[in-house]
C-alpha positions as CSV (number, residue, x, y, z in Angstrom):
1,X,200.8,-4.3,-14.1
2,X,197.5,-5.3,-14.5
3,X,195.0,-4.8,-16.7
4,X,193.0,-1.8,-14.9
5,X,195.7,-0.1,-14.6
6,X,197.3,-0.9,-17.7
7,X,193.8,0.5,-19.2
8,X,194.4,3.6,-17.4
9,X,198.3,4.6,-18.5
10,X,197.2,3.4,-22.4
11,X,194.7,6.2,-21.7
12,X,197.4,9.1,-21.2
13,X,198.4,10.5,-24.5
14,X,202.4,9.6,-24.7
15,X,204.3,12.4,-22.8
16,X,202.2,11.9,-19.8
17,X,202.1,8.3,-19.7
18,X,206.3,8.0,-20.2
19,X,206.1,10.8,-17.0
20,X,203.3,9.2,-14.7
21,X,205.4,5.2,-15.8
22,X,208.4,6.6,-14.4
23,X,206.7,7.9,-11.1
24,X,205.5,4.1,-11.1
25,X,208.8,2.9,-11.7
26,X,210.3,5.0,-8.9
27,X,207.6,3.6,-6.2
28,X,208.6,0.1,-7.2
29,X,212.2,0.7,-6.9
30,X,211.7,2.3,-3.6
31,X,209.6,-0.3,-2.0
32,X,212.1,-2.9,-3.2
33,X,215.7,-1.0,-2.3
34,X,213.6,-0.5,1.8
35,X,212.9,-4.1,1.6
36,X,208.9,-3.7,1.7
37,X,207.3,-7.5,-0.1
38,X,203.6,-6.9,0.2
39,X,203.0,-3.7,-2.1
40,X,199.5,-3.8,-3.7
41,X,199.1,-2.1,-7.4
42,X,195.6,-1.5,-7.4
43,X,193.5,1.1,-8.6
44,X,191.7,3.9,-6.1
45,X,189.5,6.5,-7.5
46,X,190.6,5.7,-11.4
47,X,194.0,6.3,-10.4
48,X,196.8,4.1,-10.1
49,X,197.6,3.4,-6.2
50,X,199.9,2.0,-4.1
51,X,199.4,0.7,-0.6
52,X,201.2,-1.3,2.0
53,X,200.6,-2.5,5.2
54,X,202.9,-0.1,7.5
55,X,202.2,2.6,4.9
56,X,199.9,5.5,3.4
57,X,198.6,5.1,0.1
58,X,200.1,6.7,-2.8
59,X,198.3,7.6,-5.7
60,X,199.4,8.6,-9.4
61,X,198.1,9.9,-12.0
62,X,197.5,12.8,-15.1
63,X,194.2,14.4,-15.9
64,X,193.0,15.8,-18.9
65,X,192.0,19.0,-17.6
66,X,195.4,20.3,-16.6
67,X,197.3,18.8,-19.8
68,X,200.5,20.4,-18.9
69,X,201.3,18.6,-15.4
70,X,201.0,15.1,-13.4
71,X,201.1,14.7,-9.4
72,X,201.6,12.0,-6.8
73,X,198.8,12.2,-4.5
74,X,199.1,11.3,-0.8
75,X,196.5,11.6,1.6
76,X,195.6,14.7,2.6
77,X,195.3,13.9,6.5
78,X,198.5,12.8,6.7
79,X,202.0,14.6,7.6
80,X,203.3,13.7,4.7
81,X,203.0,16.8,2.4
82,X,203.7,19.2,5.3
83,X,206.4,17.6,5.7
84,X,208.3,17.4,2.0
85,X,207.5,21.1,2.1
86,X,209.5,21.6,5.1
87,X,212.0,19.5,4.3
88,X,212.6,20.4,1.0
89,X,211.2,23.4,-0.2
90,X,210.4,24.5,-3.4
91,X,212.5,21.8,-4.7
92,X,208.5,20.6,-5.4
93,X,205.3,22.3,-6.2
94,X,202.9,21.4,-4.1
95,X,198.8,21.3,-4.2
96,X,197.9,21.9,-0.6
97,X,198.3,19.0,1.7
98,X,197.8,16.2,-0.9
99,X,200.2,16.4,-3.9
100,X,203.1,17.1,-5.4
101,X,203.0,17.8,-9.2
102,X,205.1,18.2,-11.4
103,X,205.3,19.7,-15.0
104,X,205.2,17.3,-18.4
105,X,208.9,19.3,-19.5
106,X,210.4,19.1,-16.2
107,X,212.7,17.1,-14.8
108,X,212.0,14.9,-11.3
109,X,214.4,15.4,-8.1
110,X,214.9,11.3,-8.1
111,X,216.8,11.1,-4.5
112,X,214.7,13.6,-2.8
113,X,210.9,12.2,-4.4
114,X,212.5,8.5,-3.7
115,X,212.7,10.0,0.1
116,X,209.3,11.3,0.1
117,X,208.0,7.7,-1.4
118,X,210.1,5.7,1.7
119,X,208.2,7.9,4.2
120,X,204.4,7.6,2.3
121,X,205.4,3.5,2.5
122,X,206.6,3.5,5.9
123,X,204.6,6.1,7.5
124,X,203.3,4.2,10.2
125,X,206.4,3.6,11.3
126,X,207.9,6.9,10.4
127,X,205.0,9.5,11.5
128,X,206.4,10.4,15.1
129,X,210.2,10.9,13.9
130,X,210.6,14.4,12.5
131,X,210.1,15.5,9.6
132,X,209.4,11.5,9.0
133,X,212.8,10.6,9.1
134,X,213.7,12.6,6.3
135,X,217.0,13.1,4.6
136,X,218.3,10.0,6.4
């Protein structure tokens, strides 16, 4: 992690940075376990972000004006929230076509976000299968 973004998690007060780290960590995992080597940490709009070559950038983060909560953000032109939603439901809350957030004393669905986070790093190579391939 660098320094940037290190800055910007030391910036969440403790709950929410333990919550948005372990989004972090599950996007790492993810683009390890589907074999992806050239993911760039990097910050985009203050927020930690994620980007690969064959993929759609994935942003996390926690603001101070809704304490309570913290979201991935994907972007907004994309499939991709249109499709977690059909796929799975209410299992998530969404925020239109760009996020799923989630609540500081909730849990996270692991498998199923780790699914959403394959297809956001392989979406160019995922966007004309339905549903992105999901739940394979």
């Amino acid at each position: 992690m660098n320094s940037n973004i290190q800055s910007v998690f030391s910036s969440y007060p403790p709950q929410a940075r333990e919550k948005v780290s372990y989004l972090r960590k599950l996007i790492l995992e993810t683009s390890k376990e589907i074999g992806i080597t050239d993911l760039k940490e990097t910050l985009k709009w203050g927020e930690p972000s994620y980007l690969t070559k064959h993929g759609s950038t994935i942003r996390i983060d926690w603001k101070e004006k809704k304490p309570d909560q913290y979201a991935m953000y994907f972007k907004c032109t994309s499939k991709l929230v249109p499709s977690f939603q059909l796929a799975f439901g209410d299992l998530f809350n969404y925020e239109t076509t760009r996020a799923i957030i989630f609540k500081l004393d909730e849990d996270v669905p692991k498998k199923e976000l780790k699914q959403c986070i394959k297809a956001a790093l392989r979406y160019h190579k995922v966007k004309q299968l339905p549903l992105l391939g999901l739940g394979k």
